[in-house]
PAMARGU-769000 format. One line per field, with one value per residue: residue number from 0; residue in one letter; x, z, y of N, C-alpha, C in turn. Coordinates in steps of 0.05 Angstrom, whole numbers, padded with zeros to 5 digits. Atoms other than C-alpha are relative to their C-alpha. Layout:
N
i NUM ...
aa A ...
n_c1 X ...
n_c3 Z ...
n_c2 Y ...
ca_c1 X ...
ca_c3 Z ...
ca_c2 Y ...
c_c1 X ...
c_c3 Z ...
c_c2 Y ...
END
This chain:
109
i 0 1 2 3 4 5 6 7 8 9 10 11 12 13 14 15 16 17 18 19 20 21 22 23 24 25 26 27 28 29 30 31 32 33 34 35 36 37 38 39 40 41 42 43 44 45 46 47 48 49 50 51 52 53 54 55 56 57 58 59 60 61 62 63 64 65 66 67 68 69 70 71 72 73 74 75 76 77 78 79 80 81 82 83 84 85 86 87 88 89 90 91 92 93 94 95 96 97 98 99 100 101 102 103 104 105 106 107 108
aa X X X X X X X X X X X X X X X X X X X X X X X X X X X X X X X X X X X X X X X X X X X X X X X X X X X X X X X X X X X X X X X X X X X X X X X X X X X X X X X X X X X X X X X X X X X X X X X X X X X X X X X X X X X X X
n_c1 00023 -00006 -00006 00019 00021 00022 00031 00017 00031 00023 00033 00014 -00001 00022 00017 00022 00002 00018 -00007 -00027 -00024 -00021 -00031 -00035 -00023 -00023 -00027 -00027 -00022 -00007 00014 -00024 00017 -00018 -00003 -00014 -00032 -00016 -00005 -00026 00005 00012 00027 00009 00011 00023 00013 00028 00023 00011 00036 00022 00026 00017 00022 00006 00002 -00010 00006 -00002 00005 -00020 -00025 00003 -00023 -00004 -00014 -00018 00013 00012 -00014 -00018 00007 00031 00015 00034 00026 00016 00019 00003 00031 -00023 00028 -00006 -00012 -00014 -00025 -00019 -00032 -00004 -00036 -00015 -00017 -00021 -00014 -00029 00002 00006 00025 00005 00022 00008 00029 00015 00023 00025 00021 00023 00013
n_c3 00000 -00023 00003 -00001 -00001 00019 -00003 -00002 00007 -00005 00004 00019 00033 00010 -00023 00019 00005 -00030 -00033 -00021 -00007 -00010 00012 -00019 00009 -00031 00016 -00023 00002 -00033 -00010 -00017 00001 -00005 -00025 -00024 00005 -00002 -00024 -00009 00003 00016 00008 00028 00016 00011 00024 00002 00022 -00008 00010 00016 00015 00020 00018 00011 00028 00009 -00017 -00025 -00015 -00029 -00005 -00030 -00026 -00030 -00027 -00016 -00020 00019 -00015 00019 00021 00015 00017 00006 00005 00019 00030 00025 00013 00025 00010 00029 -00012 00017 -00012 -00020 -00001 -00029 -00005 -00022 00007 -00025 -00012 00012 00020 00016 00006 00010 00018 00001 00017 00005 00017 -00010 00022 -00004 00007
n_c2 00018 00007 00023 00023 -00014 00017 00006 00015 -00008 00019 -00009 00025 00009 -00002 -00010 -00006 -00022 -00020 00006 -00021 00017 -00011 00001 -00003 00000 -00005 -00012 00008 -00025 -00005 -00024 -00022 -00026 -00015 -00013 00018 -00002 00025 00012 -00014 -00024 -00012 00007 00020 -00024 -00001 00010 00006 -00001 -00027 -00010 00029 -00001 00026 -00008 00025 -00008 -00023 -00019 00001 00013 -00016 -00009 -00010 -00018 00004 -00017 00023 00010 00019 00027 00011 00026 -00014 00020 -00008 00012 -00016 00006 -00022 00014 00004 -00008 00011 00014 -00017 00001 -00019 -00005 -00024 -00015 -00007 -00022 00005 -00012 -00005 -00003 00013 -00006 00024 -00007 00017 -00015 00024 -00005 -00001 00003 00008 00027
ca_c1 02066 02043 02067 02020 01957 01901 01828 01770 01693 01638 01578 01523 01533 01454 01403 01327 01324 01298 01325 01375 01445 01491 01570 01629 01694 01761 01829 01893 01928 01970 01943 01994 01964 02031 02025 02066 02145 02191 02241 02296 02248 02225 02161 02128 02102 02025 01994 01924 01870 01844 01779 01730 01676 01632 01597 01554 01551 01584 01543 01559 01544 01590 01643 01673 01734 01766 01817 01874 01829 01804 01824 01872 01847 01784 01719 01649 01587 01534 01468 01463 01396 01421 01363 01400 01451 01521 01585 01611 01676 01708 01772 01816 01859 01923 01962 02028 01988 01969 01900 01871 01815 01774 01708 01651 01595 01518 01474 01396 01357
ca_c3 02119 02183 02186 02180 02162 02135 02126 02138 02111 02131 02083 02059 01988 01978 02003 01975 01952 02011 02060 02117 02117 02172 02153 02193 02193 02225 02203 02242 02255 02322 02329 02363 02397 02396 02463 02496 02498 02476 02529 02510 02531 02462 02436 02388 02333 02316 02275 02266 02214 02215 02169 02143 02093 02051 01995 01961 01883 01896 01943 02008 02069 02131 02142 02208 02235 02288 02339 02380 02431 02375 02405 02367 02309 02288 02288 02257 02257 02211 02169 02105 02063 01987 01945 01887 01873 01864 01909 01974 01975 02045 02052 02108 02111 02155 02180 02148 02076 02063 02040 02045 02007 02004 01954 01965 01924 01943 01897 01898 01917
ca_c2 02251 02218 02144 02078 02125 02079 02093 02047 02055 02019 02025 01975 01944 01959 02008 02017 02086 02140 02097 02124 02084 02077 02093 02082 02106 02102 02134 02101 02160 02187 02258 02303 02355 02395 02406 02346 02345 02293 02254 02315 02369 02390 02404 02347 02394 02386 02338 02320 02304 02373 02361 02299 02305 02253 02263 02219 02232 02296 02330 02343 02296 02320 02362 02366 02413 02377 02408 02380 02354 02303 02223 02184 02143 02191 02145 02166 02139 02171 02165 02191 02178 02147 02175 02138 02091 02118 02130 02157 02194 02210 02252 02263 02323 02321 02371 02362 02371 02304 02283 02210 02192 02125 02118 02065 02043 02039 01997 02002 01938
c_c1 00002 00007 -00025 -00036 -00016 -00028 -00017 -00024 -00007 -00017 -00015 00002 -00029 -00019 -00024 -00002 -00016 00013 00029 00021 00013 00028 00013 00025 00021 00022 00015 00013 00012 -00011 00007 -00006 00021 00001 00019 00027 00010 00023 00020 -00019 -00019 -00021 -00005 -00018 -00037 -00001 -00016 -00014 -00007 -00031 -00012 -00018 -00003 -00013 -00010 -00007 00011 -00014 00008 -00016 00000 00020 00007 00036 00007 00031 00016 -00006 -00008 00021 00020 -00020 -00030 -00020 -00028 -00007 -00030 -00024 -00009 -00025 00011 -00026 00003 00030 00031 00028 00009 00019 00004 00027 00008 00021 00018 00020 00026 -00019 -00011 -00030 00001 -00032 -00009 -00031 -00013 -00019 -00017 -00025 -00030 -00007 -00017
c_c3 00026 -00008 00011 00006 -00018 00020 -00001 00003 00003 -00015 -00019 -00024 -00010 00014 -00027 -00006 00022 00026 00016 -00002 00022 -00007 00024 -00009 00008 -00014 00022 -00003 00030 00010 00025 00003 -00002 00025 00021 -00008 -00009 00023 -00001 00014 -00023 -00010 -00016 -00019 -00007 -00025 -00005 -00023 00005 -00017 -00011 -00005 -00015 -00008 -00010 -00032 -00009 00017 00028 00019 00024 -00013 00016 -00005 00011 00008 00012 00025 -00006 00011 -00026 -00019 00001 -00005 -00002 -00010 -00009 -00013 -00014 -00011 -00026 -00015 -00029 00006 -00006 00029 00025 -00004 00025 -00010 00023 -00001 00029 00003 -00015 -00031 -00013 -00006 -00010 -00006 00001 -00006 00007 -00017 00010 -00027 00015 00007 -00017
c_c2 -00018 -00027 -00025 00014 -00015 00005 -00021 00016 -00025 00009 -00029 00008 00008 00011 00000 00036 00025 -00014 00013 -00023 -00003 00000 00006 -00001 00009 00003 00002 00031 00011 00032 00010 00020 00027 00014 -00020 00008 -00028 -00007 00024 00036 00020 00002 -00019 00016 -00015 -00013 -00017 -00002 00023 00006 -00032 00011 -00031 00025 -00030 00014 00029 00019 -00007 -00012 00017 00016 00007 00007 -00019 00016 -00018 -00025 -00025 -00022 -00003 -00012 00008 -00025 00018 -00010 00015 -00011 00017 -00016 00000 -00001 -00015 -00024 00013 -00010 00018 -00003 00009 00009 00013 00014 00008 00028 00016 00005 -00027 -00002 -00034 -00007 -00039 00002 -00039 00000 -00005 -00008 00005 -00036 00000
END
């Protein structure tokens, strides 16, 4: 598991129904493209977020791939339309196997 890996969501507490939201969201993480060396020479092995999705109530939002190329400390900025009131889930899927997860809520006005 990578070390000091914390998510952050941005989403309004209240949208009117049909309307577009914007969500942000940033996951501390160092994202090792396994291509640098360490000071003896050796490779630093690969390890990256390798996928993000949202859903909101369970259906699918996003879902993006990313690649070694991907910066440090993954950020996205997004609008989803919240046709109801209910819950985004994101999940971040790392490398070594882990899987971090952070759920918001979304009332109607």
């Amino acid at each position: 598991m990578a070390q000091d890996v914390k998510p952050r969501v941005k989403v309004p507490k209240s949208a009117a129904a049909g309307d577009a939201v914007t969500i942000k969201t940033l996951i501390n993480h160092a994202m090792e493209s396994g291509q640098r060396k360490d000071a003896d020479g050796n490779i630093i092995p690969r390890s990256i977020i390798n996928r993000f999705t949202c859903e909101f109530n369970g259906e699918s939002v996003l879902d993006v791939k990313m690649e070694p190329a991907i910066s440090t400390n993954p950020y996205f900025e997004f609008e989803a339309t919240v046709p109801e009131a209910g819950e985004f889930k994101f999940t971040w899927y790392d490398d070594d196997g882990s899987v971090y997860e952070e759920a918001k809520k979304i009332a109607l006005k």
